[in-house]
ROLOSE-378144 format. One record per residue (C-alpha): residue number from 0; x negated, y negated, z; residue in three letters. Coordinates in Angstrom, 3 decimals. Layout:
BEGIN
<nuba><num>NUM</num><east>X</east><north>Y</north><up>Z</up><residu>ALA</residu></nuba>
...
This chain:
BEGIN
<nuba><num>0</num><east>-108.323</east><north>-128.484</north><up>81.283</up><residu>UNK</residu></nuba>
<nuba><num>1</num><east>-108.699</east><north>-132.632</north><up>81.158</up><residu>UNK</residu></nuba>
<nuba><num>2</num><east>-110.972</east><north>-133.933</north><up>78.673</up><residu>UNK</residu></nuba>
<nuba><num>3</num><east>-111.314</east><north>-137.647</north><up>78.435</up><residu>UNK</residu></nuba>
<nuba><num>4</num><east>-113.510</east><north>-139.079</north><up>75.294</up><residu>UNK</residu></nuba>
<nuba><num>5</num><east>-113.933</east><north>-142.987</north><up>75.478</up><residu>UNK</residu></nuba>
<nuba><num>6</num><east>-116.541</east><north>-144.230</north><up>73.289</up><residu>UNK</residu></nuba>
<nuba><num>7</num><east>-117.561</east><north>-147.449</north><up>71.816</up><residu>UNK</residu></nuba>
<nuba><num>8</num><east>-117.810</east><north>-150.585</north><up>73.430</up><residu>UNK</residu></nuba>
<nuba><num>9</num><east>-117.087</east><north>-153.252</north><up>70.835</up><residu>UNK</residu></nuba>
<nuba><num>10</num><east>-114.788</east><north>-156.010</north><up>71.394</up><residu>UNK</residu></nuba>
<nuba><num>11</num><east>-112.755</east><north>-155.074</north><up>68.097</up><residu>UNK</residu></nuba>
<nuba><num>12</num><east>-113.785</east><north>-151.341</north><up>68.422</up><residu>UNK</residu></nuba>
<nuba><num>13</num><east>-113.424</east><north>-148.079</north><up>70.664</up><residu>UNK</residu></nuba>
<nuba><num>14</num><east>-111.752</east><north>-145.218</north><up>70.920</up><residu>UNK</residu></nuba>
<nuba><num>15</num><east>-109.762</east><north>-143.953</north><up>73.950</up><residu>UNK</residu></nuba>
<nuba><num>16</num><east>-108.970</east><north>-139.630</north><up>74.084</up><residu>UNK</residu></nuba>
<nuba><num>17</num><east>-106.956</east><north>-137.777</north><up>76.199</up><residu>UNK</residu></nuba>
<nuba><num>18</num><east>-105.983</east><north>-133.840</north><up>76.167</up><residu>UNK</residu></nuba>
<nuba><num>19</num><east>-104.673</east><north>-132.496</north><up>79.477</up><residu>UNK</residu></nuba>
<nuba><num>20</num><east>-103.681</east><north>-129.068</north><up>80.196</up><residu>UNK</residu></nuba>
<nuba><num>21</num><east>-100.744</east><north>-128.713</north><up>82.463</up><residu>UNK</residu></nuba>
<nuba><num>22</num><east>-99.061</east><north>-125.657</north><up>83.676</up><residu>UNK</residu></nuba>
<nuba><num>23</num><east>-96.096</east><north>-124.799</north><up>86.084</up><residu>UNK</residu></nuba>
<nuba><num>24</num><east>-95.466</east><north>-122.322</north><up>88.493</up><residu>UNK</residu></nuba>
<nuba><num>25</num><east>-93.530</east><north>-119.897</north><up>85.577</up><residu>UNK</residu></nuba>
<nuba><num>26</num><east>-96.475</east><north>-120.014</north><up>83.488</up><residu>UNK</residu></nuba>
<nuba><num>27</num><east>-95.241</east><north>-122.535</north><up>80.530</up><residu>UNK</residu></nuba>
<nuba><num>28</num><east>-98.260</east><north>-124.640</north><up>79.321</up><residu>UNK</residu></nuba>
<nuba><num>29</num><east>-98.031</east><north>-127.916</north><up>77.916</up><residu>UNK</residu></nuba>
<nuba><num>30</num><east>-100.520</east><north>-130.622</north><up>76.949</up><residu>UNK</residu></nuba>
<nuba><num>31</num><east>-100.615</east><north>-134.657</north><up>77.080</up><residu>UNK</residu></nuba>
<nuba><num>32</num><east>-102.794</east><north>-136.201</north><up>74.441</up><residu>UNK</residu></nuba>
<nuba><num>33</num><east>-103.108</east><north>-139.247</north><up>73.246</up><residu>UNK</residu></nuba>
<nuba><num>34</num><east>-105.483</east><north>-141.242</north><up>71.176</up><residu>UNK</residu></nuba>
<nuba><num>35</num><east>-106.052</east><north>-144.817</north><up>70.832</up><residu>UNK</residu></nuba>
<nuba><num>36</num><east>-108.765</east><north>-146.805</north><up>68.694</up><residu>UNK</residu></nuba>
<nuba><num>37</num><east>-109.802</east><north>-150.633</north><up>69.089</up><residu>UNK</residu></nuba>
<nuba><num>38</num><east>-109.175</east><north>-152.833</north><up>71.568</up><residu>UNK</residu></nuba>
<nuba><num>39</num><east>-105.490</east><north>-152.651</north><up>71.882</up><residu>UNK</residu></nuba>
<nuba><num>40</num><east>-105.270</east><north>-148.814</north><up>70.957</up><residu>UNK</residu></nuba>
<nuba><num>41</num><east>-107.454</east><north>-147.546</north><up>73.710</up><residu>UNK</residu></nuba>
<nuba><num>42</num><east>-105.470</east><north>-149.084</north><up>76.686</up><residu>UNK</residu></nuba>
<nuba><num>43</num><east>-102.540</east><north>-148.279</north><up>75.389</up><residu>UNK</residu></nuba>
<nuba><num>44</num><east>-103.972</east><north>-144.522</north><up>74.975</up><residu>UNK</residu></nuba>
<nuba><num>45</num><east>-104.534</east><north>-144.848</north><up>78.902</up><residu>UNK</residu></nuba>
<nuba><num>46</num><east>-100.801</east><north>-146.257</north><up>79.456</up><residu>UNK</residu></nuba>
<nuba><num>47</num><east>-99.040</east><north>-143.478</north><up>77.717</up><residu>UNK</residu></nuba>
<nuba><num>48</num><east>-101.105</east><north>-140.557</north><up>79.098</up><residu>UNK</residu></nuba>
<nuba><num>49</num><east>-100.093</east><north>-141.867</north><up>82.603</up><residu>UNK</residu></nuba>
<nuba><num>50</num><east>-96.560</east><north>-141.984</north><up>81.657</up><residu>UNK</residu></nuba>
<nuba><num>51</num><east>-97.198</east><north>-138.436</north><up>79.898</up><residu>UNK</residu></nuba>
<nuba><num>52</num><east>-98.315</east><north>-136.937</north><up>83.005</up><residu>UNK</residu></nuba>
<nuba><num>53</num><east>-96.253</east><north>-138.661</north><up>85.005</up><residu>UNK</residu></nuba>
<nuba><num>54</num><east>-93.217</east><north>-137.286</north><up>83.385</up><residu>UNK</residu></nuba>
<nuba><num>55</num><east>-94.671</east><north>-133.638</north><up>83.236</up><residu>UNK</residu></nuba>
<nuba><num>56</num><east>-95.159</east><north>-133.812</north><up>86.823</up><residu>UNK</residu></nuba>
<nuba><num>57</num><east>-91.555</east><north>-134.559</north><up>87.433</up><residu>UNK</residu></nuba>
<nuba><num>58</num><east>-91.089</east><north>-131.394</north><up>85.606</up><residu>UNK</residu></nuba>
<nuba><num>59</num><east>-93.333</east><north>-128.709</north><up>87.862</up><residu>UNK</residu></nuba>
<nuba><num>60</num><east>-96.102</east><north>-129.302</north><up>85.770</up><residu>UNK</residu></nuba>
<nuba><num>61</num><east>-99.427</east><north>-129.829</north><up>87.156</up><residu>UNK</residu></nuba>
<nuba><num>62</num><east>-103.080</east><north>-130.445</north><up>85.598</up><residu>UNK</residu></nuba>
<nuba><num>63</num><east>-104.762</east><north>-127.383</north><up>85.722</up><residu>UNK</residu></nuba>
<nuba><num>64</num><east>-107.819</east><north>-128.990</north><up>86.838</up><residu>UNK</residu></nuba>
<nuba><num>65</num><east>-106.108</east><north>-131.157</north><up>89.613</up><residu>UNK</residu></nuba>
<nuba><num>66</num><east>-107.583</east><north>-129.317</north><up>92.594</up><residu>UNK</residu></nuba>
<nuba><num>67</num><east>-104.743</east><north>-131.356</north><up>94.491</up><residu>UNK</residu></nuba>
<nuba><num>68</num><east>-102.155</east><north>-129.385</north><up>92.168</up><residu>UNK</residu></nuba>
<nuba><num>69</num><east>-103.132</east><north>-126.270</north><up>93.926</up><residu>UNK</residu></nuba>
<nuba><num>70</num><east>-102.735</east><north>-127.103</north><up>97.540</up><residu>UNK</residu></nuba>
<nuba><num>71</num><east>-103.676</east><north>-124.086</north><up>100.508</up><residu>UNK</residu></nuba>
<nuba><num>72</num><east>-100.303</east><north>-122.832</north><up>101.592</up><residu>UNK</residu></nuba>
<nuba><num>73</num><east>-99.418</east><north>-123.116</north><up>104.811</up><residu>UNK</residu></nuba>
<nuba><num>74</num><east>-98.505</east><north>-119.740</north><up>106.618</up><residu>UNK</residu></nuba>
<nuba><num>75</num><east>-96.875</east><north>-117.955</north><up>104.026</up><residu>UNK</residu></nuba>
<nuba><num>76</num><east>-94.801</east><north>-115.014</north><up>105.251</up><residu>UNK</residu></nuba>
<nuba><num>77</num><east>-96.066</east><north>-111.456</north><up>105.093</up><residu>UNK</residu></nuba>
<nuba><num>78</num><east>-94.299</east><north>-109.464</north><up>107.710</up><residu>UNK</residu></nuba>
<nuba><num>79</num><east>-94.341</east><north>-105.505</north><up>108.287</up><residu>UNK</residu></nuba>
<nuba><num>80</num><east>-91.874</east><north>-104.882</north><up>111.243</up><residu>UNK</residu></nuba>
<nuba><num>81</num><east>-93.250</east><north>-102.293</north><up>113.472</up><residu>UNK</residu></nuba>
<nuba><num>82</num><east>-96.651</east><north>-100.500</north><up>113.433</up><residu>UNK</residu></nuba>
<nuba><num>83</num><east>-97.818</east><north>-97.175</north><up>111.528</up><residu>UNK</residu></nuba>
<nuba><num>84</num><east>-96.111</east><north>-95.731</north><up>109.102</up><residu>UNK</residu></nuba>
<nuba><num>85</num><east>-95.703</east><north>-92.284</north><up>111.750</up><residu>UNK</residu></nuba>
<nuba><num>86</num><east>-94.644</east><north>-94.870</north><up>114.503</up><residu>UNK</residu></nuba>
<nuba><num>87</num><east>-91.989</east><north>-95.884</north><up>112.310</up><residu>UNK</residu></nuba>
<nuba><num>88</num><east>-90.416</east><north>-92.777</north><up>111.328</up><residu>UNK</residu></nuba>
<nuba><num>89</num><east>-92.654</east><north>-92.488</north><up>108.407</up><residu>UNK</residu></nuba>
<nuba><num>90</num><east>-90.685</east><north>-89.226</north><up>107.161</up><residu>UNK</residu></nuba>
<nuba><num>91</num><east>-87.269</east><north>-91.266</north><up>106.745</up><residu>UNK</residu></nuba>
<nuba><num>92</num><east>-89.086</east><north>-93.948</north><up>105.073</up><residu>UNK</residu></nuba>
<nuba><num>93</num><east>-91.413</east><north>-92.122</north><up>103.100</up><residu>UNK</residu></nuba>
<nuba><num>94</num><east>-93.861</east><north>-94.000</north><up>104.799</up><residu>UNK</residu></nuba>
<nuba><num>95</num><east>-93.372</east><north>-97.293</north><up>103.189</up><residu>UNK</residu></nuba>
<nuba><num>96</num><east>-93.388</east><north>-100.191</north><up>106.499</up><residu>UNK</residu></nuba>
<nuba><num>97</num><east>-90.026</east><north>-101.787</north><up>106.497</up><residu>UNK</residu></nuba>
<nuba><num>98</num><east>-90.508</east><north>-105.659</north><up>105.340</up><residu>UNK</residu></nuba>
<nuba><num>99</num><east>-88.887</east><north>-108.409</north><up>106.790</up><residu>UNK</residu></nuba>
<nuba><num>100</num><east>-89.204</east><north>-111.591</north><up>104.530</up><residu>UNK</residu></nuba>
<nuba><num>101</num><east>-89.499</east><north>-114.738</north><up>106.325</up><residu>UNK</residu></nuba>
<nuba><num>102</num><east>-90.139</east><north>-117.938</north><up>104.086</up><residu>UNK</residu></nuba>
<nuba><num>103</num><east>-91.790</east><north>-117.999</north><up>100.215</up><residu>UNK</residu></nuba>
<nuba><num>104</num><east>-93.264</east><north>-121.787</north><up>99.975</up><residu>UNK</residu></nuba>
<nuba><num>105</num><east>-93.129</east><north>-123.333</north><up>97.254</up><residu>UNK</residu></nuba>
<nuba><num>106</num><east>-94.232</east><north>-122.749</north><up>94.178</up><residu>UNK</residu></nuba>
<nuba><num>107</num><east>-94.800</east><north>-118.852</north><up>95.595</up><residu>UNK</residu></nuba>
<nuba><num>108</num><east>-92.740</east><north>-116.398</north><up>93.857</up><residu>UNK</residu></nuba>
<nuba><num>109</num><east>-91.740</east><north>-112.824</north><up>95.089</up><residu>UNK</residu></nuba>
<nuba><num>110</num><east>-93.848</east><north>-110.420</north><up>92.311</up><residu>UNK</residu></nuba>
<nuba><num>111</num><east>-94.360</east><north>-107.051</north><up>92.137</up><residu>UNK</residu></nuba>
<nuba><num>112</num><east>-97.502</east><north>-105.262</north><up>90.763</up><residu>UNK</residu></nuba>
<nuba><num>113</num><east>-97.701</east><north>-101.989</north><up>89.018</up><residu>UNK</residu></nuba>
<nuba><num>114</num><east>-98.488</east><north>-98.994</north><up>91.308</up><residu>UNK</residu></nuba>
<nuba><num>115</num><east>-101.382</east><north>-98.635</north><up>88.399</up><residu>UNK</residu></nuba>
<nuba><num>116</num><east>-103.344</east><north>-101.732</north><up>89.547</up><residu>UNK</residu></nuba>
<nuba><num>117</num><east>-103.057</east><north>-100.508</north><up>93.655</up><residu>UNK</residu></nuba>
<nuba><num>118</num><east>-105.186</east><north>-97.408</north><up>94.457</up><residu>UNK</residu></nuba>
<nuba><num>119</num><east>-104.023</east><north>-96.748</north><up>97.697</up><residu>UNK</residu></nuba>
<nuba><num>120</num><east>-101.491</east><north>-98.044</north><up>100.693</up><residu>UNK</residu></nuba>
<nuba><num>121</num><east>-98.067</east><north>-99.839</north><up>99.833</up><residu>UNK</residu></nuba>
<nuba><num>122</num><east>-97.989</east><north>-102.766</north><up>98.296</up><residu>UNK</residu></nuba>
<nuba><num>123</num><east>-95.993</east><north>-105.104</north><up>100.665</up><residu>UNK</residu></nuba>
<nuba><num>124</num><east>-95.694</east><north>-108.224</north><up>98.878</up><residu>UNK</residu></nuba>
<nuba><num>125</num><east>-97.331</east><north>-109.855</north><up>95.558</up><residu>UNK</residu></nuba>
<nuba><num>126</num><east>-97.392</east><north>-113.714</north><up>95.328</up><residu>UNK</residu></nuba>
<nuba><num>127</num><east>-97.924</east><north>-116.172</north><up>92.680</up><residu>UNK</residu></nuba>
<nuba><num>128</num><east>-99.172</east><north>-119.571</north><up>93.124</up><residu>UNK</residu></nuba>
<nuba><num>129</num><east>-100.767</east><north>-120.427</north><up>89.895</up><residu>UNK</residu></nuba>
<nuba><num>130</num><east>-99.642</east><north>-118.565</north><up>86.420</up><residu>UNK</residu></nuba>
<nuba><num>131</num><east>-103.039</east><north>-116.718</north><up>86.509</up><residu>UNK</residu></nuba>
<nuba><num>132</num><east>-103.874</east><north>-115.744</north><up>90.289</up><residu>UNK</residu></nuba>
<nuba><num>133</num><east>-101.433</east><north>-112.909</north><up>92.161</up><residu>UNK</residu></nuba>
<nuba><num>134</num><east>-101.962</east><north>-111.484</north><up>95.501</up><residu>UNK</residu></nuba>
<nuba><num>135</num><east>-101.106</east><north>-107.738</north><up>97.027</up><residu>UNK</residu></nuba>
<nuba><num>136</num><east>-101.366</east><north>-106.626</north><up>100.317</up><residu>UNK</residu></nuba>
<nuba><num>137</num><east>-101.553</east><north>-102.891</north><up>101.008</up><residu>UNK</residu></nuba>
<nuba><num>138</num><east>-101.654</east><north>-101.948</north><up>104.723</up><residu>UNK</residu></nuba>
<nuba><num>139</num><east>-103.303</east><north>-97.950</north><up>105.690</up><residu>UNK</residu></nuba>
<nuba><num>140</num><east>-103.111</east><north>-96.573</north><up>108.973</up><residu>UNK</residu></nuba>
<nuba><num>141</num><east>-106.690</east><north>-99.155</north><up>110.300</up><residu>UNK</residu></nuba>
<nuba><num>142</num><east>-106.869</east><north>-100.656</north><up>107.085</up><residu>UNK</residu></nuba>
<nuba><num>143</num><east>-106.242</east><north>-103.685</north><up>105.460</up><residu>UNK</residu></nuba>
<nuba><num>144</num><east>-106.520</east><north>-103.457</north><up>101.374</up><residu>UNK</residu></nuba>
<nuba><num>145</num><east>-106.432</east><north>-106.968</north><up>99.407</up><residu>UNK</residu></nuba>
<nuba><num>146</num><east>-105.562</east><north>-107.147</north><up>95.915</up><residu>UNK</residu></nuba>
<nuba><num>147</num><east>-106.499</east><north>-110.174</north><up>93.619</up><residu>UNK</residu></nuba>
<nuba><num>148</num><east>-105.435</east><north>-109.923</north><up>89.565</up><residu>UNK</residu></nuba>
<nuba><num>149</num><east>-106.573</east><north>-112.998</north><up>88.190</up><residu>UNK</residu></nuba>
<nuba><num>150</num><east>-105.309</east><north>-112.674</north><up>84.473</up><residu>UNK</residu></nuba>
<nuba><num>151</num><east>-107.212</east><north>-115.721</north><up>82.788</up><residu>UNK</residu></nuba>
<nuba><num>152</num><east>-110.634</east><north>-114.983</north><up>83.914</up><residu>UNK</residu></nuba>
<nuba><num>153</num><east>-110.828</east><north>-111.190</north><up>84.829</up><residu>UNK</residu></nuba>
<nuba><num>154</num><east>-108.907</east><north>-110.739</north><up>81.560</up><residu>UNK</residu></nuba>
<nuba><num>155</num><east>-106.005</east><north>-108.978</north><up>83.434</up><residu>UNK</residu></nuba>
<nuba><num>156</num><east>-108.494</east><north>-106.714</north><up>85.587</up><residu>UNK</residu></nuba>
<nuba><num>157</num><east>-107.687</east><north>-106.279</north><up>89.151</up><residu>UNK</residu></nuba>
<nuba><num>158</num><east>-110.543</east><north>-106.527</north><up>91.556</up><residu>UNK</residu></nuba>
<nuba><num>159</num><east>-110.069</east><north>-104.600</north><up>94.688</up><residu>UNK</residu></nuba>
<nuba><num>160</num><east>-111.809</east><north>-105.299</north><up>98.093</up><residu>UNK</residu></nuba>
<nuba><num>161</num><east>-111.128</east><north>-103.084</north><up>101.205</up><residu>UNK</residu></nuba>
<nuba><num>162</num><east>-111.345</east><north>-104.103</north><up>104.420</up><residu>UNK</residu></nuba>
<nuba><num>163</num><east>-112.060</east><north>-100.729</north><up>106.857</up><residu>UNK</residu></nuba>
<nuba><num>164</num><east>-111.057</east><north>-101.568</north><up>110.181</up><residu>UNK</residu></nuba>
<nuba><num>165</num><east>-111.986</east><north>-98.592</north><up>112.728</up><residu>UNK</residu></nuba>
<nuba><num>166</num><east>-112.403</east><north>-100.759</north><up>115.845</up><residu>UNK</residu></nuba>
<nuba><num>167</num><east>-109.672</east><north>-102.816</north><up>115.315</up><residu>UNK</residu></nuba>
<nuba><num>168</num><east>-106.090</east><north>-102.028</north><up>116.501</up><residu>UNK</residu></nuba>
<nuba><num>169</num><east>-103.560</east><north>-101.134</north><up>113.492</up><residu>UNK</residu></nuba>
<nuba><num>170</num><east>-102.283</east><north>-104.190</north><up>111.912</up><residu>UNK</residu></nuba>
<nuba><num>171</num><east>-98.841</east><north>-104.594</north><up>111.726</up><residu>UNK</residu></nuba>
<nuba><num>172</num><east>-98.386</east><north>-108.306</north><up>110.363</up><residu>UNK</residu></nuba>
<nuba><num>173</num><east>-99.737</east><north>-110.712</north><up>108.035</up><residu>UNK</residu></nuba>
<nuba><num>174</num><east>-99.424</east><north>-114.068</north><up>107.246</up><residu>UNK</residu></nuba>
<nuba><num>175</num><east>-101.004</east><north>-115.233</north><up>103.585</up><residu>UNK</residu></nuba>
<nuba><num>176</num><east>-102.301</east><north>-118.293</north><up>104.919</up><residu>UNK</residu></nuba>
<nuba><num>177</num><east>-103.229</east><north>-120.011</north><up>101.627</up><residu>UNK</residu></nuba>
<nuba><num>178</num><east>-104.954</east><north>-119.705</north><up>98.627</up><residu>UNK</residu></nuba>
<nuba><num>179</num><east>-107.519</east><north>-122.536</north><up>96.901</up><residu>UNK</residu></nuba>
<nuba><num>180</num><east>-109.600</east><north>-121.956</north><up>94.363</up><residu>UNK</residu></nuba>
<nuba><num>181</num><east>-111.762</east><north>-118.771</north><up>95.056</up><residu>UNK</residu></nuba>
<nuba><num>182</num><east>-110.486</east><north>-118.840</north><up>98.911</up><residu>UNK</residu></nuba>
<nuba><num>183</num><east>-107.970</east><north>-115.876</north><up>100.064</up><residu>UNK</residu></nuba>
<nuba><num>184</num><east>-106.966</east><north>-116.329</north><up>103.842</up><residu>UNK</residu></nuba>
<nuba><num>185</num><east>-105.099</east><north>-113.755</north><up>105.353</up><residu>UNK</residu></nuba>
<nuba><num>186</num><east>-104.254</east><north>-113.630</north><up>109.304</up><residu>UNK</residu></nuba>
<nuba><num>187</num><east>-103.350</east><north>-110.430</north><up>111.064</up><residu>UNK</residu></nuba>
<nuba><num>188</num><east>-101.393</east><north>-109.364</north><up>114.152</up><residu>UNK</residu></nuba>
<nuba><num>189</num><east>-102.441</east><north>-106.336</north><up>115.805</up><residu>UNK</residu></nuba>
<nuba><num>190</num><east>-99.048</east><north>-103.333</north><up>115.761</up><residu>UNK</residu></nuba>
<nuba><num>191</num><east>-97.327</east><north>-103.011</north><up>119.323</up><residu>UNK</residu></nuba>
<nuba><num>192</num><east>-98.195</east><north>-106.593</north><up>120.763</up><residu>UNK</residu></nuba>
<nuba><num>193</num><east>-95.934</east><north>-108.601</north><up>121.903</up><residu>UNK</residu></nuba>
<nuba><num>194</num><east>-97.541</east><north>-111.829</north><up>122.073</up><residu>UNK</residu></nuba>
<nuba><num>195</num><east>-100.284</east><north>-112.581</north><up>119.080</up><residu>UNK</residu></nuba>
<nuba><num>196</num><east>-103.227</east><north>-111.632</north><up>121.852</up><residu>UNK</residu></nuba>
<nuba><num>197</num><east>-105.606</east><north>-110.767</north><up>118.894</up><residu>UNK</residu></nuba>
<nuba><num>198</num><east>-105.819</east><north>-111.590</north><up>115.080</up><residu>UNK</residu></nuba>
<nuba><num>199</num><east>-108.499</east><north>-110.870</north><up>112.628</up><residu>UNK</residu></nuba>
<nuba><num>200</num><east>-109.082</east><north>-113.376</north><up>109.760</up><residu>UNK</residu></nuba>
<nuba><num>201</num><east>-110.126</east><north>-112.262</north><up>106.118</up><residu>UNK</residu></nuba>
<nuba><num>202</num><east>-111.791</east><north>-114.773</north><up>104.045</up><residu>UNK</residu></nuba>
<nuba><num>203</num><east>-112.708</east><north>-113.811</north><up>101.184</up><residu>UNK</residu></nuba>
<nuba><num>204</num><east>-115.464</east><north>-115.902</north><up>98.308</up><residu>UNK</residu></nuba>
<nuba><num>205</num><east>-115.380</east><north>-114.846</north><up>95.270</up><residu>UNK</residu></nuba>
<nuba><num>206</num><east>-118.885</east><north>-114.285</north><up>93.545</up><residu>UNK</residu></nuba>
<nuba><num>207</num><east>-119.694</east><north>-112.491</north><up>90.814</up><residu>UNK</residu></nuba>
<nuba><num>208</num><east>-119.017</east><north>-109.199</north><up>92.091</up><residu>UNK</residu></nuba>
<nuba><num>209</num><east>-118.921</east><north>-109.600</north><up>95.526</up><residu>UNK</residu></nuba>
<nuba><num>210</num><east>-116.543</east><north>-110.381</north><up>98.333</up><residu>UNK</residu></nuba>
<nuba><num>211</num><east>-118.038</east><north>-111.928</north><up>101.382</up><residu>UNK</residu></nuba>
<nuba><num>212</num><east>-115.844</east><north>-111.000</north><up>104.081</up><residu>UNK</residu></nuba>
<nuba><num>213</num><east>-115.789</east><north>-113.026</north><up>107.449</up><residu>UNK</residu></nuba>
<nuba><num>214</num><east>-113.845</east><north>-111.353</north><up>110.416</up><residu>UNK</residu></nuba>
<nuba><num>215</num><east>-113.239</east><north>-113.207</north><up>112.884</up><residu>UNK</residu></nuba>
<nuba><num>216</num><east>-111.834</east><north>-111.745</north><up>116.461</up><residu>UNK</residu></nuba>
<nuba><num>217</num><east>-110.044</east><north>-114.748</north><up>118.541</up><residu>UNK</residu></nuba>
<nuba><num>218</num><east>-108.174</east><north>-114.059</north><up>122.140</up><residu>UNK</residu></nuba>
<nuba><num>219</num><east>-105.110</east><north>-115.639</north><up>123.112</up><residu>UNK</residu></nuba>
<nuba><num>220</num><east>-104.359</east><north>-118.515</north><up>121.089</up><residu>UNK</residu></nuba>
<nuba><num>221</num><east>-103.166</east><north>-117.306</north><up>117.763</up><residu>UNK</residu></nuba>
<nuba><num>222</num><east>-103.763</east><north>-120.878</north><up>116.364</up><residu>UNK</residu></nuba>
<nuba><num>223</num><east>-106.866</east><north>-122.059</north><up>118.398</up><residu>UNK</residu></nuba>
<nuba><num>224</num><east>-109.792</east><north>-122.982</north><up>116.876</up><residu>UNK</residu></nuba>
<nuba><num>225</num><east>-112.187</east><north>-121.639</north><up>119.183</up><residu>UNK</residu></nuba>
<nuba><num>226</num><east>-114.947</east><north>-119.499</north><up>117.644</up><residu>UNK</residu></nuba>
<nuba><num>227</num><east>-114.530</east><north>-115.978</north><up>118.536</up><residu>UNK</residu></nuba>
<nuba><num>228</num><east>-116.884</east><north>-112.302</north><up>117.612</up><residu>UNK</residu></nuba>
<nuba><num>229</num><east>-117.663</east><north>-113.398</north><up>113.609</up><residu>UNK</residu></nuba>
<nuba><num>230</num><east>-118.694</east><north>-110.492</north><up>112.064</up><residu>UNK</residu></nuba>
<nuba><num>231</num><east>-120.139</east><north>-111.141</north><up>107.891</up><residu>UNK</residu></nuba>
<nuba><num>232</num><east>-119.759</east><north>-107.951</north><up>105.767</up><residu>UNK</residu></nuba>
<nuba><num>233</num><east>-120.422</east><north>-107.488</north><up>101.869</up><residu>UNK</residu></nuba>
<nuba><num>234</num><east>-118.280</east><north>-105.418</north><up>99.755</up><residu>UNK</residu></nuba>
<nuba><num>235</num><east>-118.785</east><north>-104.714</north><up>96.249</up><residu>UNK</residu></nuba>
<nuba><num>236</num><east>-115.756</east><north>-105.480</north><up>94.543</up><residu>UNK</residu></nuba>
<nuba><num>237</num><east>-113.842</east><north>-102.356</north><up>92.720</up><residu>UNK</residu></nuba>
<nuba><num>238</num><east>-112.608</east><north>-102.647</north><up>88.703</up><residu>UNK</residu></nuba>
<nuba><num>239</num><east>-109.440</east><north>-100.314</north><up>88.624</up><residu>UNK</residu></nuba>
């Protein structure tokens, strides 16, 4: 949070406040303030909150209302070798789709999420990209199940949205495309293909206790942008 008070317009008056809330990727929280009064206190207010910030920033620390401190990730790594669980010797593996990790971004952490907060599928991966927002992906046979715990404002709640996919071919990869504000993209590659022929694309808005979910079918080119089948569901969101 950023709150800047400056008040009082007097030559030999005024008053210059600053109180930023800044945050890294492990969760620490610190804060720049600085006050200044008069005509040679508030600018120098301004100076020293720059330099503040400036140093924080050096240190992983971001403003936690800088929308530019939480970028969308580029193509972020989610990959479940193989298809089905019984295509993959399910029995050997108990089931669980062998993972190969490809590349974490920056600041994106490898988490893990209590079996509590999942009701059903295997987790494959949990990411963090601010200290407040984490991200599951469960995979089911034709089913896609996306986890979002957002401790700060669901008050460590998990919300659950899934995705049934009956028409669609089993999904065997994922890539967490990025995450900004209340924006979850997720790309899939259909199990057995060779080539990306087909991907669906989750997007998910948050409301108040909705997901709107936009799948979108595309042929070919897994990074066109031509507009495929867009199909626009509702789900009501799940408390576990």
């Amino acid at each position: 949070m950023r709150l800047v008070l400056i008040f009082g317009a007097g030559f030999f008056s005024g008053c210059a406040a600053y109180n930023t809330e800044m945050r890294n990727s492990s969760g620490e929280v610190s804060y720049c303030q600085n006050v200044g009064w008069g005509w040679l206190g508030a600018p120098i207010a301004v100076i020293n909150q720059h330099r503040c910030e400036s140093a924080m920033r050096e240190r992983g620390f971001a403003p936690v209302s800088d929308v530019s401190a939480q970028p969308a990730r580029q193509a972020a790594a989610l990959d479940i070798s193989g298809g089905r669980p019984e295509q993959q010797g399910a029995s050997k593996s108990g089931g669980q789709p062998q993972l190969r990790e490809l590349k974490i971004p920056d600041p994106w952490s490898k988490m893990t999420i209590p079996d509590a907060k999942v009701r059903s599928g295997a987790v494959l991966w949990a990411k963090r990209q601010s200290p407040d927002v984490y991200l599951a992906v469960s995979v089911l046979s034709n089913s896609v199940e996306i986890n979002v715990v957002d401790q700060l404002k669901l008050q460590q709640q998990a919300m659950v949205a899934k995705v049934a996919a009956p028409n669609l071919f089993p999904i065997s990869e994922f890539e967490v495309a990025g995450i900004r504000g209340n924006f979850v993209h997720v790309v899939g590659v259909p199990s057995g293909s060779k080539e990306p022929v087909r991907f669906t694309t989750y997007v998910f808005l948050k409301g108040s206790n909705i997901y709107r979910v936009e799948i979108s079918h595309l042929e070919r080119d897994f990074f066109s942008n031509r507009d495929g089948v867009r199909d626009v569901v509702d789900l009501i969101v799940k408390e576990i």
